[in-house]
C-alpha positions as CSV (number, residue, x, y, z in Angstrom):
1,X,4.7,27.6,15.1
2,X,4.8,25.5,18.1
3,X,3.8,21.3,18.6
4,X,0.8,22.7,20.9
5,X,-0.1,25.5,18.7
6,X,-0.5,23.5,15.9
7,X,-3.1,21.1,18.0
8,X,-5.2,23.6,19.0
9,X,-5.3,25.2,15.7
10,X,-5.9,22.0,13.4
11,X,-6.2,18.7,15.5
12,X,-9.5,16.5,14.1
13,X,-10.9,16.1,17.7
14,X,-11.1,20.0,18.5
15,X,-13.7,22.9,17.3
16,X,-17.1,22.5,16.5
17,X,-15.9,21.9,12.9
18,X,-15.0,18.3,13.0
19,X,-15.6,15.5,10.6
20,X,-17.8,12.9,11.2
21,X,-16.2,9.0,10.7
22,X,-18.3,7.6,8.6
23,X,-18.2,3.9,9.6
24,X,-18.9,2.4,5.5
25,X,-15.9,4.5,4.6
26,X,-13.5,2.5,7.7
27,X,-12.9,5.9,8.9
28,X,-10.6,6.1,11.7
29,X,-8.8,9.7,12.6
30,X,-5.3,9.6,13.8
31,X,-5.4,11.3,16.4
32,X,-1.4,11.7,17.7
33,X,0.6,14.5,16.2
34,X,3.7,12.4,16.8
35,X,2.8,9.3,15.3
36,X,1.7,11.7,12.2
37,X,4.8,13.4,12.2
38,X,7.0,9.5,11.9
39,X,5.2,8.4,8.9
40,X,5.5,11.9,7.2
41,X,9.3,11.7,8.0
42,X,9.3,7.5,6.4
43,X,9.4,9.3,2.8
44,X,12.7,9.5,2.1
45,X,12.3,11.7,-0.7
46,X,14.6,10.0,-3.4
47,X,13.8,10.0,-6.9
48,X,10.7,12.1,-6.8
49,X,9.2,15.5,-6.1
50,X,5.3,14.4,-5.6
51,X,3.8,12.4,-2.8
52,X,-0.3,11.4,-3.2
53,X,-1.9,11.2,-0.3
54,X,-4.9,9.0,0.2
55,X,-7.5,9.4,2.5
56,X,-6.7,12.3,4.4
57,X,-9.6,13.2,6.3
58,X,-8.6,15.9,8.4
59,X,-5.2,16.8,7.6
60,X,-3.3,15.2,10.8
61,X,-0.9,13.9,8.4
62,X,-1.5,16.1,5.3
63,X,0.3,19.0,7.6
64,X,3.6,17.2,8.1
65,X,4.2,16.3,4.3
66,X,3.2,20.3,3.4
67,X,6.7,20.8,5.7
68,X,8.5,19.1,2.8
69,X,10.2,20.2,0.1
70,X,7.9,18.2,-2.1
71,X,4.3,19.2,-3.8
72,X,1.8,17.4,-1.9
73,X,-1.7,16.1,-3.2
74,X,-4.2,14.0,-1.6
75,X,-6.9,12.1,-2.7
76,X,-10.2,11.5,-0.7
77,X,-13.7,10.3,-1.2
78,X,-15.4,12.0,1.9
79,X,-17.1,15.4,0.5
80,X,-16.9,16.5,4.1
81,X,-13.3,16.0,4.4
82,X,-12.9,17.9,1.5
83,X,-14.7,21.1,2.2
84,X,-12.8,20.9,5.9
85,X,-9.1,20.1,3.8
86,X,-10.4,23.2,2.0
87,X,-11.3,25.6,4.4
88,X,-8.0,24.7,6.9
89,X,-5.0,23.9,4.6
90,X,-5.3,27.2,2.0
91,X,-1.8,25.3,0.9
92,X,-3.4,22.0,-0.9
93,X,-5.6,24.9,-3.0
94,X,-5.8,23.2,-6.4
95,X,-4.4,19.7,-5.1
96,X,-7.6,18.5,-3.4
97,X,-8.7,15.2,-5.8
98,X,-12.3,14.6,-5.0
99,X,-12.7,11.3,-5.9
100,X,-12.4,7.4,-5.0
101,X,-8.9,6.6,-5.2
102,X,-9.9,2.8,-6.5
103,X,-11.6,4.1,-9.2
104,X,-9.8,7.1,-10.9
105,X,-6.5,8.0,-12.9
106,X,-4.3,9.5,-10.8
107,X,-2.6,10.5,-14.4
108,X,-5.2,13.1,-15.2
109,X,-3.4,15.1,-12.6
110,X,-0.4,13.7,-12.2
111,X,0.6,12.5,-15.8
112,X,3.7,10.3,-16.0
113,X,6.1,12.1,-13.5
114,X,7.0,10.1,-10.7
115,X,5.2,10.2,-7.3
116,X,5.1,8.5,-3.8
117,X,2.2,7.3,-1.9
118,X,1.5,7.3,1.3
119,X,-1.5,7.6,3.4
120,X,-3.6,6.4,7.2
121,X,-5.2,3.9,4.1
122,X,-8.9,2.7,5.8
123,X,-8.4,-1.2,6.3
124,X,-11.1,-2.2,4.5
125,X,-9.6,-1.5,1.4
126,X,-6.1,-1.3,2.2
127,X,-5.0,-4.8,0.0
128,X,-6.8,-2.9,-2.8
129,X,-4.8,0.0,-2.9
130,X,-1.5,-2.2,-2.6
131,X,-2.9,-4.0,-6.0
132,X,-3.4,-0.8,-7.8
133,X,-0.4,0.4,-6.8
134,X,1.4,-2.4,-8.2
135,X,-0.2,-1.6,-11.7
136,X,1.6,2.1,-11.4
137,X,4.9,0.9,-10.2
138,X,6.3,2.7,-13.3
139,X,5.7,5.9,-11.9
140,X,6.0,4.6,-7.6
141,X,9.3,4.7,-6.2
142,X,8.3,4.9,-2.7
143,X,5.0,3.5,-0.9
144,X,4.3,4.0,2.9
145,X,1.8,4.6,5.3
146,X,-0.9,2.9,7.8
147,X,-2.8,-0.4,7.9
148,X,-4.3,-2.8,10.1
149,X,-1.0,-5.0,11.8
150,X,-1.6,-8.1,10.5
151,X,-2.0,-6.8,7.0
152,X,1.4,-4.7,7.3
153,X,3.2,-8.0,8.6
154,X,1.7,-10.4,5.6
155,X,3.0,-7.7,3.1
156,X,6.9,-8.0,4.6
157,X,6.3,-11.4,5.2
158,X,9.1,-14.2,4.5
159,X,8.0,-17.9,3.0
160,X,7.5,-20.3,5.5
161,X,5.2,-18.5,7.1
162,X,1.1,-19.0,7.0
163,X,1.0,-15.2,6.6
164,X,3.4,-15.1,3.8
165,X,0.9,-14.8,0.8
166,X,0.2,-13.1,-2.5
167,X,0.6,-10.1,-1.3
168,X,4.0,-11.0,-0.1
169,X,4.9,-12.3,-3.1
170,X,3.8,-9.7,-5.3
171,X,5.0,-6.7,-3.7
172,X,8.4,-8.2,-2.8
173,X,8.7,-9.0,-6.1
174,X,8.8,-5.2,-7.0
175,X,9.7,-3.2,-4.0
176,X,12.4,-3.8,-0.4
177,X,9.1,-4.2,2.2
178,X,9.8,-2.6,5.9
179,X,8.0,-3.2,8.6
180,X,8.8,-0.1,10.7
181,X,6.5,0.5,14.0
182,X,3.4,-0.6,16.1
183,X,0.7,1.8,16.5
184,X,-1.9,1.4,19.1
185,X,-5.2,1.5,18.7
186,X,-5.7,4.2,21.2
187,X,-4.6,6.6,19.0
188,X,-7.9,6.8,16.8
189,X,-11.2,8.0,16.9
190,X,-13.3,6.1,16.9
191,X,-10.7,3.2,17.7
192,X,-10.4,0.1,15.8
193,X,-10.3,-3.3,17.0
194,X,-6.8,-4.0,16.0
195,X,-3.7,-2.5,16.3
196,X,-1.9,-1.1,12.9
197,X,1.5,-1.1,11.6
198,X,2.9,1.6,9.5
199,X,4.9,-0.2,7.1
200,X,7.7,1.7,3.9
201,X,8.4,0.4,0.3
202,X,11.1,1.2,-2.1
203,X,11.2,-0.2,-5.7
204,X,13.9,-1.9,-6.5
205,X,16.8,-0.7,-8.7
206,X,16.0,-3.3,-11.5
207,X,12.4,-3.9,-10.7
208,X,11.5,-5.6,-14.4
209,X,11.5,-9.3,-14.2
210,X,13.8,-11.5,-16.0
211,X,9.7,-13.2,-16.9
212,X,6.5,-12.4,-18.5
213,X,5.3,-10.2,-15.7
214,X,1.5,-10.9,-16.6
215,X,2.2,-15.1,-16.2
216,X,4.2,-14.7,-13.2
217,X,1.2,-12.6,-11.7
218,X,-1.4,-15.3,-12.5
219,X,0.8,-17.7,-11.4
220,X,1.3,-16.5,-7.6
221,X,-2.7,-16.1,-7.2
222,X,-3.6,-19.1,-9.2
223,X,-0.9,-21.0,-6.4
224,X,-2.2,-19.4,-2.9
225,X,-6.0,-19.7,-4.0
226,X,-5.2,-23.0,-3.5
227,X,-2.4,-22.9,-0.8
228,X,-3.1,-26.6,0.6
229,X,-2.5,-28.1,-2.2
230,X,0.9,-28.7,-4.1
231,X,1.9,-26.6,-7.5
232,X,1.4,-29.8,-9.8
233,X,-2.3,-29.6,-8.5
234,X,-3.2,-25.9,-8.2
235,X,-1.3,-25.0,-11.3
236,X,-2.8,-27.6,-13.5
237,X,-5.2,-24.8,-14.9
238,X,-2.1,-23.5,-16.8
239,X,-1.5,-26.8,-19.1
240,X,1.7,-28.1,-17.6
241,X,3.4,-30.6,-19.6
242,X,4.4,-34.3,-18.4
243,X,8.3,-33.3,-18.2
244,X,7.6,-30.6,-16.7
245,X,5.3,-31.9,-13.9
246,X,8.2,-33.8,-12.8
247,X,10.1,-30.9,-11.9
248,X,11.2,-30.9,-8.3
249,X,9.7,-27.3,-7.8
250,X,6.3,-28.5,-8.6
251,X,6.1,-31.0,-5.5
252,X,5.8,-27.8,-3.1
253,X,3.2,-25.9,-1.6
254,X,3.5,-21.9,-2.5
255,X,4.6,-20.5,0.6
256,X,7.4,-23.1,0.2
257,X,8.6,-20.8,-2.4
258,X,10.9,-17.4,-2.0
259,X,9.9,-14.3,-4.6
260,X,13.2,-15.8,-6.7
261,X,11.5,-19.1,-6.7
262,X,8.6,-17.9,-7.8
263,X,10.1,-16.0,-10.8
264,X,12.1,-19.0,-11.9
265,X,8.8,-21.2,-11.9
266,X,7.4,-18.8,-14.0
267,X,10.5,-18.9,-16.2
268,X,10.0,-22.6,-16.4
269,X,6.2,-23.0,-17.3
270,X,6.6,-19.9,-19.9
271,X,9.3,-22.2,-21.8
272,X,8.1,-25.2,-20.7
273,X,3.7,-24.9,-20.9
274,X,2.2,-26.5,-23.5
């Protein structure tokens, strides 16, 4: 089948069958087959045979991972784009979740095997899915897909940086963050106001901490809710002892601090706390 064929048959913005974007979901449809087809071909396809899709409206993605030799399922909240997923891609029959992604266990379909994400994710609740991801990273190798720029850049961030942040911190800790490409906002109807950035993951090899996991999470947000201030202050929540509050490491302000940093700190106040 060829690139134009494939337009004309199932592009979003042809047909008198089109989805509406519904503006309290932060619709935006994708609207460039090429641009589809790159972040379909970020999975790299290692360590896995299922990818979860969320959010995919139309199908302008959806069509480029049912190419792969991989069992696609996608997940979306908009009835609408369900019954049009349904009518146009025969191939998801039976793979169609019809639910809020936030809000249900992926498991009940899934179970425990392994599976990639990767999705156009709507910006208002991209930083959401990022956090629940993290609670599966068990069964997540590989994480990729769309979100606003800014929000892309903050998650590969480096410290130093005012955008380096929790999310840096946290997903870093886990996963090898790429920032890949630019997309304009041209490419989406409606458009957005911003410009988006498709960004890749890839667990680590040893992705367990050498730490309590569950401290060294409260830790990073208790320490960039209050970013201005230095760790002896924001972390005093936590019961540091006097030797311990001497410690050089305590002097700095959290974006001061690498992911390696961070985990060492955590080593220190789980031996160390009173």
């Amino acid at each position: 089948m060829t690139r134009n064929r494939i337009r004309k048959e199932h592009s979003p913005f042809t047909g008198e069958d089109k989805v509406r974007p519904k503006k309290h979901l932060g619709q935006h449809f994708l609207n460039d087959e090429n641009i589809a087809g790159k972040i379909a071909d970020t999975l790299t396809l290692r360590g896995y045979k299922t990818v979860l899709e969320i959010g995919p409206g139309m199908g302008v993605l959806t069509k480029y991972l049912l190419r792969k030799d991989i069992s696609t399922y996608v997940v979306e909240i908009d009835t609408e784009s369900v019954a049009y997923l349904k009518e146009h891609y025969p191939g998801l029959s039976g793979r169609i979740i019809s639910e809020d992604f936030l809000r249900y266990d992926v498991r009940e379909v899934l179970k425990d095997e392994p599976f990639a994400i990767i999705g156009n994710f709507p910006y208002n609740i991209s930083s959401q899915i990022v956090f629940k991801m993290l609670d599966m990273r068990e069964q997540v190798p590989e994480f990729s897909g769309m979100f606003q720029k800014e929000v892309a850049e903050r998650v590969c961030e480096k410290k130093g940086s005012k955008a380096y942040g929790i999310l840096s911190v946290l997903v870093q800790a886990f996963y090898d963050a790429e920032y890949l490409f630019t997309v304009s906002e041209n490419v989406f109807t409606p458009p957005p106001k911003v410009k988006s950035g498709v960004l890749r993951l890839r667990r680590k090899e040893d992705f367990r901490l050498p730490c309590d996991e569950k401290l060294f999470f409260k830790i990073v947000k208790t320490a960039f809710g209050q970013r201005r201030k230095t760790l002896r202050n924001s972390l005093k929540t936590l019961g540091l002892s006097d030797i311990l509050k001497e410690d050089i490491i305590f002097g700095q302000r959290p974006e001061q601090l690498s992911v390696q940093d961070f985990i060492r700190l955590t080593q220190k106040i789980e031996n160390g706390a009173v």
